[in-house]
C-alpha positions as CSV (number, residue, x, y, z in Angstrom):
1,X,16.2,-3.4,6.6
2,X,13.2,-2.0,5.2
3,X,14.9,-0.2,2.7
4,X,16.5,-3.0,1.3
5,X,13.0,-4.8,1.3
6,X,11.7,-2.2,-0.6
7,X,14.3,-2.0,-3.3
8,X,14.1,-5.7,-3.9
9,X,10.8,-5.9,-3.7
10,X,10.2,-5.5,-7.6
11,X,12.7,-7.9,-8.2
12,X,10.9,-10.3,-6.1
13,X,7.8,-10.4,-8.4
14,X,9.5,-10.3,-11.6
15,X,11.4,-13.4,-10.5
16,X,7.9,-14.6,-9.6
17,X,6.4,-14.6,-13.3
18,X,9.9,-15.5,-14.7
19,X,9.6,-19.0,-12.5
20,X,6.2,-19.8,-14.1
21,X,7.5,-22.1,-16.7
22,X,9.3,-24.1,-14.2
23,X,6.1,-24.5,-11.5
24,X,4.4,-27.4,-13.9
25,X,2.6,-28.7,-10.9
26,X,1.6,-25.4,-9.2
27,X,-0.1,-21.7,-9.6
28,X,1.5,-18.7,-10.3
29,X,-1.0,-15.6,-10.4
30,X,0.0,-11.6,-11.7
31,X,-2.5,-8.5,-11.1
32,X,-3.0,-5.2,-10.8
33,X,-5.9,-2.8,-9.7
34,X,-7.1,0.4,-8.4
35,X,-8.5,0.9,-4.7
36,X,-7.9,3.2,-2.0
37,X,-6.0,3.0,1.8
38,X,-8.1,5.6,4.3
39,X,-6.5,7.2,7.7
40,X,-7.9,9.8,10.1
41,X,-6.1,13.1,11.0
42,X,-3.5,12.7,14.1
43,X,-3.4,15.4,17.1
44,X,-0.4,17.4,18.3
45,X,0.2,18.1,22.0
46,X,-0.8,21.4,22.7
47,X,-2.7,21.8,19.8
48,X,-6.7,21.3,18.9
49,X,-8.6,18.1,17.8
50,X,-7.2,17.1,14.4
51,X,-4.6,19.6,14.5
52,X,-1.4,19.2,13.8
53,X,2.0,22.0,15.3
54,X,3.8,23.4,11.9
55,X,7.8,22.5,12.6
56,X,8.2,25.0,10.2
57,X,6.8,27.6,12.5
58,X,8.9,29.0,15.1
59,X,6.4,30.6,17.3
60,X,4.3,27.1,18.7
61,X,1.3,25.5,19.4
62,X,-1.1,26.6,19.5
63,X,-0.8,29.5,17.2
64,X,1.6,26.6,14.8
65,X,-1.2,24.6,14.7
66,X,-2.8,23.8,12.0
67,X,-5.2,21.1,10.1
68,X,-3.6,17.5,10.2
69,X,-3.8,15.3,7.2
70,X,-6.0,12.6,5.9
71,X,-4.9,9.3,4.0
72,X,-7.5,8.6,1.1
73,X,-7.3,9.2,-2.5
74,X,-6.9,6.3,-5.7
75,X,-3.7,3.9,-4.8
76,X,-2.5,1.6,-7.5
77,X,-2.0,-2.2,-6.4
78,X,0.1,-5.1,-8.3
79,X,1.3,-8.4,-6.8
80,X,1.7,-11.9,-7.6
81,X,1.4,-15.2,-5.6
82,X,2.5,-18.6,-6.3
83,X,0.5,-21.4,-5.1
84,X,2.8,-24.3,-3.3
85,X,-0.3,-27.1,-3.0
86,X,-4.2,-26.6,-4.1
87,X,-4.5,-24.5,-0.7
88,X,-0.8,-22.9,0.4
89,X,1.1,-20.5,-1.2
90,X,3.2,-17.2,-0.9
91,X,2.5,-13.9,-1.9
92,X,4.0,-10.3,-2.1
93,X,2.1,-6.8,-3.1
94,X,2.8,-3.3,-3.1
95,X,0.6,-0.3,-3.5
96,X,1.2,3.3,-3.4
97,X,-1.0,6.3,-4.2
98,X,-0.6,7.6,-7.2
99,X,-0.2,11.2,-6.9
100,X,1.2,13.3,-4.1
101,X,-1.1,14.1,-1.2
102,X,-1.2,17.9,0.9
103,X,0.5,16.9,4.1
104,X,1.5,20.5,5.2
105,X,-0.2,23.4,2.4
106,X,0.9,26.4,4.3
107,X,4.4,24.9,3.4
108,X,3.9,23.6,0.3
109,X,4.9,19.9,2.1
110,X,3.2,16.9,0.0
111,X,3.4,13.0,0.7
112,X,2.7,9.6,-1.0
113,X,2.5,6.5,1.0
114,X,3.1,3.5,-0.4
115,X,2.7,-0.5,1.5
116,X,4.7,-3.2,0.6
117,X,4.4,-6.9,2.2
118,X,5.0,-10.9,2.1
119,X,2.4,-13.1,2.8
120,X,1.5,-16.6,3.0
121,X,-1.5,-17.2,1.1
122,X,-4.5,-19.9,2.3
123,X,-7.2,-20.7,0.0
124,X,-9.9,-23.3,1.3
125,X,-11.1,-23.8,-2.5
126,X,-9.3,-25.7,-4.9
127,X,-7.7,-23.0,-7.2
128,X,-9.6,-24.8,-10.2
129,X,-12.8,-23.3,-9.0
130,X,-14.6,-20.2,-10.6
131,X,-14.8,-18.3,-7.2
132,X,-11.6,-18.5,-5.0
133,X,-11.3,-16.9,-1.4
134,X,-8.1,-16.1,-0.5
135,X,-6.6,-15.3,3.0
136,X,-3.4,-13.8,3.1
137,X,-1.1,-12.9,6.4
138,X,2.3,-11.5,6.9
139,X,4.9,-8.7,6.9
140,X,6.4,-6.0,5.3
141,X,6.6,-2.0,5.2
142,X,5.0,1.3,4.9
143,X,6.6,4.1,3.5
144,X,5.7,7.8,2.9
145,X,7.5,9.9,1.0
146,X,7.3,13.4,1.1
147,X,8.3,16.2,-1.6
148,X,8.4,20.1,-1.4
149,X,6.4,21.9,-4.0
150,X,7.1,25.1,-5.7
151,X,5.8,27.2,-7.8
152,X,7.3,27.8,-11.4
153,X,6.3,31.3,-12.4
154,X,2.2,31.8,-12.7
155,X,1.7,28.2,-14.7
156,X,3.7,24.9,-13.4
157,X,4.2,23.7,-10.0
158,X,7.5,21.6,-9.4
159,X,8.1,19.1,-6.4
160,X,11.4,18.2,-5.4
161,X,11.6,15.4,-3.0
162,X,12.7,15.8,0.2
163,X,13.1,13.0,2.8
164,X,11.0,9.0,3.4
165,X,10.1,7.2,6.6
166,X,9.8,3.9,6.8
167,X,7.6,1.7,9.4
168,X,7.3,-1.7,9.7
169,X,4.1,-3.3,9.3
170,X,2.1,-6.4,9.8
171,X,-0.3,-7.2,6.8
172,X,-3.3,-9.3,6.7
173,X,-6.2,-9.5,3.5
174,X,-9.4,-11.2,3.0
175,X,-9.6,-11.2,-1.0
176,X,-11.7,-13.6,-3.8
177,X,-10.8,-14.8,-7.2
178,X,-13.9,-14.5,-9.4
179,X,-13.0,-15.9,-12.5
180,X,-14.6,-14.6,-15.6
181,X,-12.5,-17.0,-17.7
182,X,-10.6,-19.9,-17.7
183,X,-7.6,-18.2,-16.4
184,X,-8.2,-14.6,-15.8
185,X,-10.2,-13.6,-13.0
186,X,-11.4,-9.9,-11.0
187,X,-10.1,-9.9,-7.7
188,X,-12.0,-7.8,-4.4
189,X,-9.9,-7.4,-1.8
190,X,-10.0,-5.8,1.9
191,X,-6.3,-5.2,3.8
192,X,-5.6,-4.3,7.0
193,X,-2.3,-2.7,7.6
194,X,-1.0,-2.3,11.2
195,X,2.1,-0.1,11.2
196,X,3.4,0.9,14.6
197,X,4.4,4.6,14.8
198,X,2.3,5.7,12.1
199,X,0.2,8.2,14.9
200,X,3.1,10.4,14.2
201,X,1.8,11.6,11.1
202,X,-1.6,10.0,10.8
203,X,-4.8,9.6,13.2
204,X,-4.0,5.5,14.0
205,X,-1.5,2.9,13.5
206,X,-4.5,0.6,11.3
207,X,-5.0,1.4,8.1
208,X,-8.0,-0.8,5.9
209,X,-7.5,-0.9,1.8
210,X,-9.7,-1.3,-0.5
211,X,-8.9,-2.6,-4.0
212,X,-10.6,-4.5,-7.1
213,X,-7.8,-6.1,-9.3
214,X,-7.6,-7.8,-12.8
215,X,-5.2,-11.2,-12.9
216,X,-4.2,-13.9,-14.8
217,X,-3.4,-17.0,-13.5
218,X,-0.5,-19.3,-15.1
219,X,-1.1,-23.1,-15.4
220,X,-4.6,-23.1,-14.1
């Protein structure tokens, strides 16, 4: 299931801003932005604090062990929502980092997570308003990729990807429209991702985002 979500997923936003000439009475909103999604190292059994056992090792913890992985780095954002009444709407977003992240060195093993979610959308200020808050709550996924890198001669690194795992998540924001003109506004927002099972690889199943967006909002 979540990776038919994920494949339609793009097709659910572009059917978003292709159904803003027929939503005369509501909102329809498009952005994108920059931020970041932070996790701590996870801990193997058998092995040290932060410390994670090398499956590629044959010889076990602790002498497998080595230094588990971080989530940070810059993630792109984009989403849209459409607004049903001054104060109710729907929304879906997906961000990802943008370039591959260590996961395992020694082994050349790299990983990019991505979130992807639906929401329903409350705003307790009219939309028409210069400074918007939005709450948002709902579900979706997370996914991490991951991709074996080689070296090409003494220059160029390659990386082939390998394998994905997908979790399941439950997604709440706190967020604010700030609009600097009559339709396009900057967008702060803080997420919360809570994706059960994600200890496997990272140091906790919640995961906060940060992001600042730029959007335009159609028939404001």
């Amino acid at each position: 299931m979540s990776k038919l979500i994920f494949r339609i997923f793009p097709l659910f936003l572009l059917l978003f801003v292709a159904g803003v000439h027929t939503a005369s009475a509501q909102q329809l909103s498009a952005y994108f932005g920059i931020g970041s999604a932070t996790d701590g190292a996870t801990t193997s059994s058998g092995c040290s604090a932060k410390q994670i056992d090398d499956p590629f090792d044959p010889s076990g913890p602790p002498t497998s062990c080595v230094p588990a992985p971080t989530m940070g780095g810059t993630f792109g954002v984009f989403g849209a929502d459409f607004m049903l009444n001054p104060h109710l709407g729907v929304n879906g977003e997906y961000s990802f980092r943008f370039a591959q992240a260590d996961f395992l060195p020694s082994e050349g093993l790299k990983v990019r997570p991505a979130f992807y979610d639906f929401n329903a959308i409350y705003q307790p200020i009219s939309g028409d308003s210069r400074i918007v808050p939005v709450l948002e709550g709902g579900i979706g996924g997370a996914k991490l990729s991951f991709y074996a890198s080689q070296q090409l001669g003494s220059l160029l690194n390659q990386s082939q990807f390998l394998f994905s795992t997908n979790h399941f998540q439950v997604h709440g924001a706190v967020g604010v429209k700030l609009y600097v003109r009559t339709s396009m506004f900057i967008k702060p927002q803080v997420d919360f991702h809570y994706v059960p099972n994600l200890n496997q690889q990272y140091g906790s199943n919640f995961v906060p985002q940060y992001t600042i967006s730029i959007g335009y909002t159609f028939g404001r």
